[in-house]
C-alpha positions as CSV (number, residue, x, y, z in Angstrom):
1,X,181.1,134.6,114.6
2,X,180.9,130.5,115.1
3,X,179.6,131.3,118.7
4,X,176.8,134.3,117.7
5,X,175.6,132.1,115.2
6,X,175.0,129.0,117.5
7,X,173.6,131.0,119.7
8,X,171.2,132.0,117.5
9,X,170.7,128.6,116.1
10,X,169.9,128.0,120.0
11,X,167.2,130.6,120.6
12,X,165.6,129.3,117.1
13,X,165.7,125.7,119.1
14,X,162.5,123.8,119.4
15,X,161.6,121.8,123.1
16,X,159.6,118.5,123.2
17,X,159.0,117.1,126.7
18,X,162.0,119.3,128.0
19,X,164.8,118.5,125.6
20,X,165.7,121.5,123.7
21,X,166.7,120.8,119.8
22,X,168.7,123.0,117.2
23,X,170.8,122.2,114.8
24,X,174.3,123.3,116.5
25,X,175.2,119.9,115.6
26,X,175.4,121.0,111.8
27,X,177.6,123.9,112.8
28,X,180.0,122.2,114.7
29,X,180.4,119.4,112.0
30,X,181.0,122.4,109.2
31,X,183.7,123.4,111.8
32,X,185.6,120.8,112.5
33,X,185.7,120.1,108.8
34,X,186.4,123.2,107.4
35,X,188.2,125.3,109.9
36,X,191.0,125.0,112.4
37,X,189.9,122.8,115.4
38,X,190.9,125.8,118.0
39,X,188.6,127.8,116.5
40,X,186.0,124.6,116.4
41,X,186.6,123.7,119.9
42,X,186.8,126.6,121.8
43,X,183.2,128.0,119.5
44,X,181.7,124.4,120.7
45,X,182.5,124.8,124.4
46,X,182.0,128.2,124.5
47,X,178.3,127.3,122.9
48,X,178.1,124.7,125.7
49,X,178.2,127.2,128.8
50,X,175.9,129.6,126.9
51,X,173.3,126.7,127.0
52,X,173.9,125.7,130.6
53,X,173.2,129.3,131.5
54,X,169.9,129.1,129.1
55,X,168.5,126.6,131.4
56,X,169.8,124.9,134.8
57,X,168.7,121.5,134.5
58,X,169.3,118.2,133.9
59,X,169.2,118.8,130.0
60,X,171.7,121.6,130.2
61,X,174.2,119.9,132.3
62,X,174.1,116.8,129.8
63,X,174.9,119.3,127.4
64,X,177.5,120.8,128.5
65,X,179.2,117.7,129.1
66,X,178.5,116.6,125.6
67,X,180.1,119.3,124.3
68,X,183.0,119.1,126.3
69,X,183.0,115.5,124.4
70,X,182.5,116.7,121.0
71,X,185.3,119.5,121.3
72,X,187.8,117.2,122.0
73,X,186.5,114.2,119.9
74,X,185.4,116.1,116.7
75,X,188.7,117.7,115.7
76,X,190.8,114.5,116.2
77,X,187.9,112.3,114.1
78,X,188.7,114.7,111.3
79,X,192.4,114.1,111.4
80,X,191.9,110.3,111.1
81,X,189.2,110.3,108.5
82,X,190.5,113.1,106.4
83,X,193.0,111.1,104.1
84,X,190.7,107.9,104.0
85,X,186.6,109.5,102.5
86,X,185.6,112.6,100.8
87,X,184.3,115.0,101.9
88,X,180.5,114.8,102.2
89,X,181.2,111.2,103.4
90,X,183.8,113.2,106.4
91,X,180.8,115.5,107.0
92,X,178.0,112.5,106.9
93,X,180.0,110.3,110.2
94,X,180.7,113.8,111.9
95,X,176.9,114.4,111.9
96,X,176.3,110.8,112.6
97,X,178.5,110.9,115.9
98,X,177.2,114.4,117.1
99,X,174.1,112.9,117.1
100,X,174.4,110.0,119.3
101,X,174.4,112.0,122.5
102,X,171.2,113.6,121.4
103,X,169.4,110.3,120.6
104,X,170.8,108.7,123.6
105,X,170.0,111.8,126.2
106,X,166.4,111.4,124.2
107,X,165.9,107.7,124.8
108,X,166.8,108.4,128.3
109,X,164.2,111.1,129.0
110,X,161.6,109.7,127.2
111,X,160.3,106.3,128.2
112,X,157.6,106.2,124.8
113,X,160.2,104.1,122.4
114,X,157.6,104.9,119.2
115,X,158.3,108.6,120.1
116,X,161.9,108.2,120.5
117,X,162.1,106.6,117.1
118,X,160.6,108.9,115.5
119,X,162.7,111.9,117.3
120,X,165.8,110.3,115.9
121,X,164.6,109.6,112.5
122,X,163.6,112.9,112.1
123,X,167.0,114.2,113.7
124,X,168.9,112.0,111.4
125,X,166.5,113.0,108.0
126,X,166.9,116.4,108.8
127,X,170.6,116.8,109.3
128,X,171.7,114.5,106.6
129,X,169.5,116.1,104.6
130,X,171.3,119.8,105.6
131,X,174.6,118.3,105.1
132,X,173.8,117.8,101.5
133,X,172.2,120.8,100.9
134,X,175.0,122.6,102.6
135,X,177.9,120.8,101.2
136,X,176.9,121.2,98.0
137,X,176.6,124.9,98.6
138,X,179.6,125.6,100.0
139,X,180.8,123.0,96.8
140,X,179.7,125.9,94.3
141,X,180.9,128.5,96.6
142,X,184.3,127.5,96.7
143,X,184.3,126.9,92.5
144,X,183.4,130.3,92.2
145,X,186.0,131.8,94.3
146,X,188.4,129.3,92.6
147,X,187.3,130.7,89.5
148,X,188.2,134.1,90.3
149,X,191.2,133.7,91.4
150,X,192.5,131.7,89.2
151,X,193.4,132.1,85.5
152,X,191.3,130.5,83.3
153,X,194.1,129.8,80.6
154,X,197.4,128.2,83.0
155,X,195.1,127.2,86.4
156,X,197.7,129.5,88.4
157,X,196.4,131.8,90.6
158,X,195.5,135.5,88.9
159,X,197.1,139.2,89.2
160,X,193.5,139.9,91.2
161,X,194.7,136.9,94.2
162,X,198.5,138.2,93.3
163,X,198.0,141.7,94.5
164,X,195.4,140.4,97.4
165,X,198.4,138.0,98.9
166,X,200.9,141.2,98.5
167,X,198.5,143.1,100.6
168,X,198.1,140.3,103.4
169,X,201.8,139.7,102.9
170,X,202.6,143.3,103.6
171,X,200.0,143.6,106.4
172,X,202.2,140.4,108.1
173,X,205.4,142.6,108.0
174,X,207.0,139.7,107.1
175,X,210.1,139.6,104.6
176,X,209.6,137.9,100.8
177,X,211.1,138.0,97.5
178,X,209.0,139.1,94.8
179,X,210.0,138.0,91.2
180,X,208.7,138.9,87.7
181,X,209.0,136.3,84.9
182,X,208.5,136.8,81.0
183,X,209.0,134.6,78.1
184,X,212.0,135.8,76.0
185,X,210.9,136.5,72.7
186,X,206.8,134.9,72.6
187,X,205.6,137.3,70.6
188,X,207.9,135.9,67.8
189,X,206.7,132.3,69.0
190,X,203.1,133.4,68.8
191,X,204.0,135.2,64.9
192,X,205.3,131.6,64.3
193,X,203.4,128.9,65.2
194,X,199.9,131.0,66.2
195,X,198.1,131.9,68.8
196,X,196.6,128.5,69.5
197,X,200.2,126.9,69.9
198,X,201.2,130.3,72.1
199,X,198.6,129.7,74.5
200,X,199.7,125.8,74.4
201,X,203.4,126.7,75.5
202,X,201.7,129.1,78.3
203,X,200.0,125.9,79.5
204,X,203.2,123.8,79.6
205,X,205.1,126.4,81.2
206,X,202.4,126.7,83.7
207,X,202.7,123.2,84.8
208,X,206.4,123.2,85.3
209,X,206.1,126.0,87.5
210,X,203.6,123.9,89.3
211,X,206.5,120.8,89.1
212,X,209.0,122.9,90.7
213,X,207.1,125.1,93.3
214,X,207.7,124.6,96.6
215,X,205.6,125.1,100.0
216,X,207.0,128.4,100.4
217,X,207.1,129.6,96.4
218,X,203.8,131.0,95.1
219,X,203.6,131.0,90.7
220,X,200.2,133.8,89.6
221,X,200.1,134.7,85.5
222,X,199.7,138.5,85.5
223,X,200.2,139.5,81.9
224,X,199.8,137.7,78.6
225,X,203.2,135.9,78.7
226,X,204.8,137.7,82.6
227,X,204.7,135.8,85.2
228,X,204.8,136.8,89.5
229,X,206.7,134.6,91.8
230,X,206.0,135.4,95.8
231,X,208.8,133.4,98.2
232,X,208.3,133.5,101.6
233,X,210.4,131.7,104.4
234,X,213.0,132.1,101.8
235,X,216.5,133.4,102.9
236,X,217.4,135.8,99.7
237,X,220.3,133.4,98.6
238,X,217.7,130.5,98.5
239,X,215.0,132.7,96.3
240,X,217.9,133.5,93.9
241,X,219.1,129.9,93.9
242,X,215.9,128.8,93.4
243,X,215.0,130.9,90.7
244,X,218.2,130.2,89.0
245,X,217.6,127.3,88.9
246,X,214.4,127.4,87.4
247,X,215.7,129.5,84.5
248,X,218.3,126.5,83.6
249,X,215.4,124.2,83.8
250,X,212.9,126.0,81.3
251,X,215.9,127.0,79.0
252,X,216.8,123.1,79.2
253,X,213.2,121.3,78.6
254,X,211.5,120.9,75.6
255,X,208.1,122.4,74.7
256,X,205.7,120.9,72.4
257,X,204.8,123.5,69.7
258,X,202.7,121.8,66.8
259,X,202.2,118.1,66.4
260,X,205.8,116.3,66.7
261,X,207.2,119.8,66.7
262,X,209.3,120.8,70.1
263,X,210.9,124.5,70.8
264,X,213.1,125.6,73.4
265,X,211.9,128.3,75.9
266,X,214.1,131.5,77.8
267,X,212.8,133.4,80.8
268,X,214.2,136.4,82.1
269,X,213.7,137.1,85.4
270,X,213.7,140.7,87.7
271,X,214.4,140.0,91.3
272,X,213.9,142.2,94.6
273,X,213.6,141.4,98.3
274,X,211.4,143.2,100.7
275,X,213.8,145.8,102.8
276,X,212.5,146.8,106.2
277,X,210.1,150.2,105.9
278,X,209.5,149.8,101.9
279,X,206.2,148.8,100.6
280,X,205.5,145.6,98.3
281,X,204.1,148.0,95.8
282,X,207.9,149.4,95.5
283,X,209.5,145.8,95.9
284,X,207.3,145.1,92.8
285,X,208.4,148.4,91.1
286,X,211.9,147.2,91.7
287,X,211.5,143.8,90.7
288,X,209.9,145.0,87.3
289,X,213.1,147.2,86.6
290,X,215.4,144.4,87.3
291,X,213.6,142.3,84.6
292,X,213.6,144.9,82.3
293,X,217.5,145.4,83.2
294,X,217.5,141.4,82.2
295,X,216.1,142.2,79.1
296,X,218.2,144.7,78.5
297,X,221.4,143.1,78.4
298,X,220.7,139.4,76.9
299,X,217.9,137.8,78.4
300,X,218.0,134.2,79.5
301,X,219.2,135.4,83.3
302,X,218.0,136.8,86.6
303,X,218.6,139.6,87.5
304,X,218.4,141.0,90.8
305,X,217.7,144.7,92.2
306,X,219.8,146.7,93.9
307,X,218.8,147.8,97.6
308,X,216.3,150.5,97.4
């Protein structure tokens, strides 16, 4: 897709005194910022023996040494400027440094200095002015999909994103646990101290799960006070440790109910791992009836399914 659409951006390209312009250099900027940099430099290199073939001459072949240059240097200027500016600034020296070659190759072709100046200040206005426009796009872009994904009340991720990553998760074949979480008892919490507090103790909750998740542990609210818990790269006796473990450390902290007013919290929580030829959709089913099982006979515990 990278490659059609530079191409594209190519046959778009306007030509003064030979030297072909476009705005590739916006695309492979995007890239190198936003995407893996095999994707970024294999697109840009691709791009660069699609515009050799456009045109044999001395133009082409300067290009498609430049963006030999750029596929190698672009990806590792990322790395060492990620950390250290934000992101339009990331985006603004990207542009900056895919534009040399063009100014330089320009200066070289053309011996009118006035013209040449005003060739790179209109390169230069033009793409900085894209990189805003763009990055404040994609800006928005990404808030809304944030915002759909994510539930509005905790900040964890929704039951819509919760089923979408058990459908890629199935579609990988690769083995998880699954785990279902509800709050012992909140309905008396919320009789209690109201809804207002309830939805207070949901957001505490929230954030622990966010203290104690780990690279390869995923928290989503599905349900008014149920919670989904995806671990992957998880050997079954460290999903189960680990999610022992976070039932001891919820029944063991203290939650702020009204002002200068703390509670104590229980979980329950229904366990299954994935078993070779059964669907997620089953796992869930599974891990639902354990919880219910947990509910069943005490709360406070984990519980864990039987094999299918």
């Amino acid at each position: 897709m990278e490659v059609l659409l530079g191409t594209i951006l190519l046959s778009f390209s306007t030509v003064i005194l030979g030297i072909r312009y476009d705005f590739r250099v916006l695309l492979f900027c995007f890239s190198a910022k936003h995407m893996d940099w095999r994707i970024t430099s294999s697109s840009i290199f691709l791009l660069g023996i699609i515009r050799f073939f456009w045109g044999n001459s001395e133009a082409a072949q300067v290009n498609l040494i430049v963006s030999i240059i750029l596929a190698i240097t672009l990806p590792m200027i990322v790395k060492l400027i990620r950390d250290r500016m934000n992101d339009l600034a990331q985006l603004l020296v990207l542009v900056t440094i895919a534009l040399i070659p063009s100014i330089v190759f320009t200066k070289h072709m053309i011996m009118d200095k006035g013209l040449v100046l005003l060739i790179s200040i209109i390169l230069i206005a033009l793409n900085y002015g894209a990189v805003f426009v763009m990055h404040y796009f994609i800006s928005d872009l990404y808030g809304l999909i944030a915002s759909a994904s994510t539930d509005h009340l905790t900040a964890l991720k929704n039951v819509r994103l919760f089923n979408s990553d058990l459908i890629e998760m199935e579609r990988r074949k690769h083995p998880v646990t699954l785990a279902v979480i509800d709050i012992d008892h909140f309905k008396n919490y919320n009789d209690c101290y109201g809804h207002d507090s309830g939805d207070g103790i949901l957001k505490q909750l929230a954030a622990m799960f966010n203290e104690l998740a780990t690279p390869y542990t995923t928290f989503y609210r599905i349900g008014g006070e149920e919670f989904g818990v995806i671990a992957d790269y998880f050997s079954p006796s460290e999903a189960e440790a680990f999610l022992h473990n976070l039932k001891s450390t919820v029944a063991h902290r203290n939650f702020a109910a009204q002002a200068g007013e703390t509670i104590n919290l229980t979980i329950s929580v229904g366990v299954a791992h994935s078993q070779k030829g059964e669907t997620l959709k089953n796992t869930l089913k599974r891990a639902d009836m354990a919880l219910y099982q947990a509910k069943e006979t005490g709360r406070n515990k984990v519980m864990v399914s039987a094999r299918a």
